[in-house]
N, C-alpha and C positions, 0 to 999 in steps of 0.2 A: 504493500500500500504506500503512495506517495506521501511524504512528509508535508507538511505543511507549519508556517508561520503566522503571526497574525501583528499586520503595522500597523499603527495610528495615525492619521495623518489628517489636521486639524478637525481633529474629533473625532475619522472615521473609521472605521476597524477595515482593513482589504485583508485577503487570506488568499496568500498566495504558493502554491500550490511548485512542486520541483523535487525532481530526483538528486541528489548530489550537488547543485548549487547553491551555488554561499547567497545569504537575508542579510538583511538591515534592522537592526530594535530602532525603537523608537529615538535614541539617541544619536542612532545613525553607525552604531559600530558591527562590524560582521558577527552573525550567528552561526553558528557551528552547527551541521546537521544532526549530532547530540542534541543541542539545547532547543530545537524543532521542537514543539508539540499540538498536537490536537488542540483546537479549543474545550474550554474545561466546564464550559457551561452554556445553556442558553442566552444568559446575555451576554457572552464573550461575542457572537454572532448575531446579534441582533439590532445592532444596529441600523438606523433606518430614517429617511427621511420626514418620516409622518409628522413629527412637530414642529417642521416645517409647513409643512402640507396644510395641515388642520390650522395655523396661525392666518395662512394667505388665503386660502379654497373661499372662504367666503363673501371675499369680498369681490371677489372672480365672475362677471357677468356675460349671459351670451347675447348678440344683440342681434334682432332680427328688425331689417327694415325694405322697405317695399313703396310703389309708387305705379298710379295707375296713370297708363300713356292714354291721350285720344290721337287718331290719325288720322287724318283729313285728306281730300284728297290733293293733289300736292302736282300743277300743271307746270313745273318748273323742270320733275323729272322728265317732262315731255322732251328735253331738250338733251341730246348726247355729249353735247361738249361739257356742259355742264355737271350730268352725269358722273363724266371720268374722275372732274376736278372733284366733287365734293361728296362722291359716293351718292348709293343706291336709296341710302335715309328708310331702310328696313323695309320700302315696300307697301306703305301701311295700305287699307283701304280707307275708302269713304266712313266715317260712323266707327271703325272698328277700335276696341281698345285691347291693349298690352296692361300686362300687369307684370310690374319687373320690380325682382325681388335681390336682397343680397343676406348674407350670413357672418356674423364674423363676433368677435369677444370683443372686452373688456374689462376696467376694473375702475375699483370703487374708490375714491381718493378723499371725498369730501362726506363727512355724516348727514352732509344737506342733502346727497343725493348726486353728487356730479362725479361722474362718468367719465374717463379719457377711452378714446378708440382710435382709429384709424379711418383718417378721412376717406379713404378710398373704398371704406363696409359702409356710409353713410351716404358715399356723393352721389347726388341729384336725386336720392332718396324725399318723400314727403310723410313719408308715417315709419315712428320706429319705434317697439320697444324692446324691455330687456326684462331678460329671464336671470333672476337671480338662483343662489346655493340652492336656498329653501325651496323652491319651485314655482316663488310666484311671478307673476308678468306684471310689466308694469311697464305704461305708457313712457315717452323720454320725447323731449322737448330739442333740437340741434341748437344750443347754444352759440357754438362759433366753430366754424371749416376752417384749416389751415392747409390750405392744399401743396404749400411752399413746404412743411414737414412731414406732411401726410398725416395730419393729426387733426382729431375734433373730441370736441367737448358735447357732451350730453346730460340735461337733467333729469331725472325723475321726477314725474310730477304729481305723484303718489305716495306718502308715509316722509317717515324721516325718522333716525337715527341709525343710518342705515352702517351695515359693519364697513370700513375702511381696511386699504391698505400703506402704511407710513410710505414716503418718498426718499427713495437710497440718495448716493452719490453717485455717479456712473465715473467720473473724475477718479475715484477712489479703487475703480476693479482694476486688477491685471490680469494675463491671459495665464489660465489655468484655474481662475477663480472656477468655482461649484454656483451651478447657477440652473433652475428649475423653470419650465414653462409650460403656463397653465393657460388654455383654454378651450375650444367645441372643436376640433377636427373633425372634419368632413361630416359635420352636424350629430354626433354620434352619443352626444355629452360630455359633461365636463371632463378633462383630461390630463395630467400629468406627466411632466417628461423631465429628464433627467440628464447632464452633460455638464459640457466648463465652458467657458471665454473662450473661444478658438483664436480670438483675435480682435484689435481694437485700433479706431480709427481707419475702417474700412471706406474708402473713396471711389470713385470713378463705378457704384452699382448700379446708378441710372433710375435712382426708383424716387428720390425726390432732390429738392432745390439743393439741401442740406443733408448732403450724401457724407455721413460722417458718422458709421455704424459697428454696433458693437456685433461681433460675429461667432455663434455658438453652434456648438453639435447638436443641443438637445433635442429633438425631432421639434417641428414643426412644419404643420402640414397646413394647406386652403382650410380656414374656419379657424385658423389661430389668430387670425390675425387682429389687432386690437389688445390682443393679451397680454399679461406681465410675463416680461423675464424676473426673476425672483432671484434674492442672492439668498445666503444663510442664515441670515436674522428676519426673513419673511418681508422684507423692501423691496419695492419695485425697481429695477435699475434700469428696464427698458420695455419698450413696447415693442413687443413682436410684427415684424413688418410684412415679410417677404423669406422666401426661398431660392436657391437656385437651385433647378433644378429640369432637367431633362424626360423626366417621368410623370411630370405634376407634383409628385410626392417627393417627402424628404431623403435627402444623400447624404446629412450633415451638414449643410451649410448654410444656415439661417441667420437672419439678420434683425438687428434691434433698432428701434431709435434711442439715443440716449436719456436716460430719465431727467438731468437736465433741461436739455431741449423743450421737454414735457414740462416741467416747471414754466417756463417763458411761457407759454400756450394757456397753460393752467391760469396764471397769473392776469393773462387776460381777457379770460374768458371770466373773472371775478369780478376783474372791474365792468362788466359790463361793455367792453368792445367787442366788435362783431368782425374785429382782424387783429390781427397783431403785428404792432409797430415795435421795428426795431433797428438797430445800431445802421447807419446809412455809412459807407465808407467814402462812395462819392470816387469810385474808380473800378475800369475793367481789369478784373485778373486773367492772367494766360500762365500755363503749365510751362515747367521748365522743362523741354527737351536737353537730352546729353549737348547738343551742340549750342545751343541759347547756352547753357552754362559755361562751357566754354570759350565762348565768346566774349559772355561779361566775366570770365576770369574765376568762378568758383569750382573749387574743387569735384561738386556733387550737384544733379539737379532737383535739389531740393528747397523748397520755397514758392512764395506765389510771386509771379513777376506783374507789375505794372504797366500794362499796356496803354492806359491812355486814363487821365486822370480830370477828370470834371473842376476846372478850375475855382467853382464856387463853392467844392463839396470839403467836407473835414478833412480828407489826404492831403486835398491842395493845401488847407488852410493850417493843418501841421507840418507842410513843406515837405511834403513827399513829392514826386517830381518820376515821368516816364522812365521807364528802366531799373526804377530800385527794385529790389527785391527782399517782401517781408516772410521771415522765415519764423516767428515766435508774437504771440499774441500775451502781453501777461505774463512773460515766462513761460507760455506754452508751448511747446514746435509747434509750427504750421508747415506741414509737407507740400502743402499744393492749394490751391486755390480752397477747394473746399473746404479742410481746415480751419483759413482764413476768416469763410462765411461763418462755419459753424462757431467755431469761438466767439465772433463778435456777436453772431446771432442770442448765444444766449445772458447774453453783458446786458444790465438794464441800462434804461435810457437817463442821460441827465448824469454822470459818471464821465470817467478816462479811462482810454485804455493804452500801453503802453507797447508801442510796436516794434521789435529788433529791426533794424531794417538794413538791407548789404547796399550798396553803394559804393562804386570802383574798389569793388574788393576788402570796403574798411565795414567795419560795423560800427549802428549808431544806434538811439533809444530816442524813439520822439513820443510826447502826448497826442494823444487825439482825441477830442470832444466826442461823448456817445451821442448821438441826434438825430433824430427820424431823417428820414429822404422830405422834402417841400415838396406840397402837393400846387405848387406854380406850373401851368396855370389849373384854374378849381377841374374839377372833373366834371362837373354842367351836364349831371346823367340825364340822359334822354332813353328813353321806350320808344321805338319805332313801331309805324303803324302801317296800315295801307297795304296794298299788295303788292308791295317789294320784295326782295327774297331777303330783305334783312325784317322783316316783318316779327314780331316776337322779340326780338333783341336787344337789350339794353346797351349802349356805349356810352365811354367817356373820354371825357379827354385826355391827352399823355404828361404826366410829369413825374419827375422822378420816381412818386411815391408809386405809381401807377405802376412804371417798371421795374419798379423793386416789387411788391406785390403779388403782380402775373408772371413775371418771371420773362420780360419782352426784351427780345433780340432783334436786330436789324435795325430799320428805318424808324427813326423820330416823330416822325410826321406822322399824320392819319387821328385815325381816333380807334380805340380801340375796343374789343365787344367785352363786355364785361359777364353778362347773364344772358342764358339761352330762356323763354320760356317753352313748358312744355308743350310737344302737340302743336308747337308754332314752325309756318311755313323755313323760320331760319336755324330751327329744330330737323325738320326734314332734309333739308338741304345742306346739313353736318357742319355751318358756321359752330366755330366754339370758341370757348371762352381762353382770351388771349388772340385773337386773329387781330389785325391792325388793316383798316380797311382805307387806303390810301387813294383812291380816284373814283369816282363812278361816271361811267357815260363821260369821260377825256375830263371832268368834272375835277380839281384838286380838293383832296377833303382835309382842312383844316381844323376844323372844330365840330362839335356835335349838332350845332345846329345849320350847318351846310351839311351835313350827309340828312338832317329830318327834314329839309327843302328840297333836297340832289332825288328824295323818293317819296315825296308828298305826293306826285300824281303820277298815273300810270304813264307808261312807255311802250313802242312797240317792242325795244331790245330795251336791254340789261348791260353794259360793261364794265365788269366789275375787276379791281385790282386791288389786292389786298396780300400781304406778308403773314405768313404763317412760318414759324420756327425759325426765321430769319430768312427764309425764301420767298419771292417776292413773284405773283403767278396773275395772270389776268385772262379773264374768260367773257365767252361774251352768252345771253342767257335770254332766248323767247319773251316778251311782253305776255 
């Protein structure tokens, strides 16, 4: 029979199992295959995560939300060109309704009843509730979308003193930390999983603005998402985002958003803001390729480099200057742009922050005022009407705060869509929110009320020119 040892390793009992190879005690010096033993009791081995489990499980919610489409009939897909650019828009019929539903967790933060999830179990949803431990349903209220973290806030609008889960440090894990994730995979019920930190300060995943995630084994599958990563005092440290993965299902490679992050989001979804505003830098970052580094002279390409810097914005105004390159926020490294974002993202407003910054090879420490992006000029929202294909649509106008916000690339100019309504011709027609609508009919659209004039009456054509993702496409579309 194989010998066996039994390690502790912050707090945990492993028994590991070997013919003739040399162990470790808990102080780390070699075991002697003599000094090997069985475990000598049940709780030698019994060891277990349950008072883990049973501290967080409660406060662990599944959240079901759903939204009835109407479809109308829709004479715009009459038109093929149009078609290719902006999609099929599902086809609907005359009269026919959709009813489109989403799945996904979360958790309980607030005794008042407030909810963080993931924006992405919530978006363009209009009714949602949530299923708590106990099993009761209960109606939830969308307090605030952060579509820039993939985060939202949700109330309960039913009872109170409802169980909570305390908020960790995410600042505080390293990789190898023990770390638990609770919630509904593939709707099956509540669920527990098991793993460590695989890694931290994950960038370039592509899944929001503020791509700066913590990365774990623990399974996580479609219907986690919204849920806490757990560390071992039962704190949330992250909200379960995403997967990669090639089978749908988990490989090991899950991703979090930092519970920091979540903090900022939390914080203003309190005061009663329906966005959250924060640290404005007031310049483009660009990733440092091997050869950009060597070019300006640094060893390694690490840092966010300054591409072009908004003369009016705080970098200018802390005398940062095109070409520097800030590699630490606070003392933090910042590897790459993202970093950059995340770190000041989660800096309250009205505060400094201190930035390493490279410049011809020397390093320096400048102040920077935290301060929203100005929303010069106002955004002057308009709802279009009439039988345009921007019909249903809300726009406004671009300024800073606009582009920091949506998250807008390219062209300046235009106005841009802010809200789709549902079941609206600009709905059908796959305008979304962030498109920048720059011409109509040879028309230049500057502000919101030339695109509500450019489509106050009908036309026999349509030419429409608008930037999407920083690509800039113009179609021309049946009256």
């Amino acid at each position: 029979m194989k010998a066996s040892v039994r390690l502790v390793v912050n707090g945990l009992a492993a028994i590991i199992f070997g013919a003739g190879a040399a162990a470790l005690d808990s102080a780390g010096a070699q075991v002697s295959a003599q000094e090997r033993a069985v475990p000598g009791s049940r709780a030698e081995i019994a060891y277990s995560f349950a008072p883990v489990v049973k501290k967080a499980q409660p406060a662990v919610v599944n959240v079901f939300a759903s939204r009835v489409e109407r479809m109308p009939a829709n004479p715009f897909l009459d038109d093929p060109i149009f078609r290719r650019f902006f999609g099929e828009g599902g086809g609907g019929m005359p009269g026919r309704q959709n009813t489109a539903q989403s799945l996904g967790s979360g958790v309980i933060v607030d005794p008042s009843g407030l909810v963080v999830t993931n924006n992405h179990v919530i978006e363009n949803m209009t009714d949602v509730k949530v299923a708590l431990a106990d099993k009761r349903e209960i109606p939830a209220k969308i307090l605030l979308r952060d579509p820039r973290t993939d985060l939202a806030v949700l109330k309960l609008t039913e009872g109170s003193n409802f169980p909570t889960m305390e908020l960790g440090d995410s600042d505080a894990l390293e990789v190898g930390d023990l770390t638990l994730a609770i919630g509904n995979p593939f709707g099956v019920g509540q669920t527990v999983t098991q793993g460590i930190v695989s890694a931290l300060s994950r960038t370039h995943v592509g899944i929001s603005d503020y791509g700066f995630f913590i990365q774990t084994d623990a399974a996580i599958n479609p219907g986690n998402s919204g849920g806490p990563l757990v560390d071992m005092n039962a704190r949330v440290v992250g909200i379960n985002s995403a997967i990669f993965s090639k089978s749908g299902g988990s490989v090991g490679i899950g991703f979090a958003i930092p519970v920091n992050m979540v903090k900022s989001v939390l914080a203003a979804a309190k005061g009663g803001g329906k966005t959250v505003k924060r640290p404005w830098l007031g310049a483009t970052l660009q990733t440092l390729s091997q050869e950009i580094a060597e070019g300006l002279g640094l060893e390694r390409p690490t840092g966010a480099l300054l591409a072009d810097v908004d003369p009016k914005g705080p970098a200018a105004e802390a005398g940062l200057k095109r070409g520097d390159v800030i590699i630490a926020v606070d003392g933090q490294t910042a590897d790459d742009p993202e970093a950059v974002g995340y770190r000041l993202g989660t800096k309250p407003l009205g505060g400094q922050a201190n930035l390493t910054v490279l410049r011809a090879g020397k390093k320096s420490t400048v102040q920077m005022r935290l301060t929203p992006a100005p929303e010069t000029p106002p955004r002057d929202t308009v709802k279009l009407k009439g039988a345009s294909p921007f019909a249903g649509a809300t726009v406004v106008n671009i300024s800073p705060a606009v582009t920091e916000e949506m998250s807008l690339q390219g062209p300046a100019a235009g106005v841009a869509v802010a809200e789709i309504e549902s079941g609206s011709f600009a709905q059908q027609l796959n305008l979304q929110r962030g498109d920048v609508i720059i011409a109509v009919n040879d028309q230049k659209i500057e502000n919101t009320h030339d695109l509500e004039r450019a489509t106050a009456a009908r036309a026999y054509y349509w030419k429409v020119t608008l930037a999407r993702g920083g690509q800039v496409f113009t179609t021309v579309v049946g009256g």
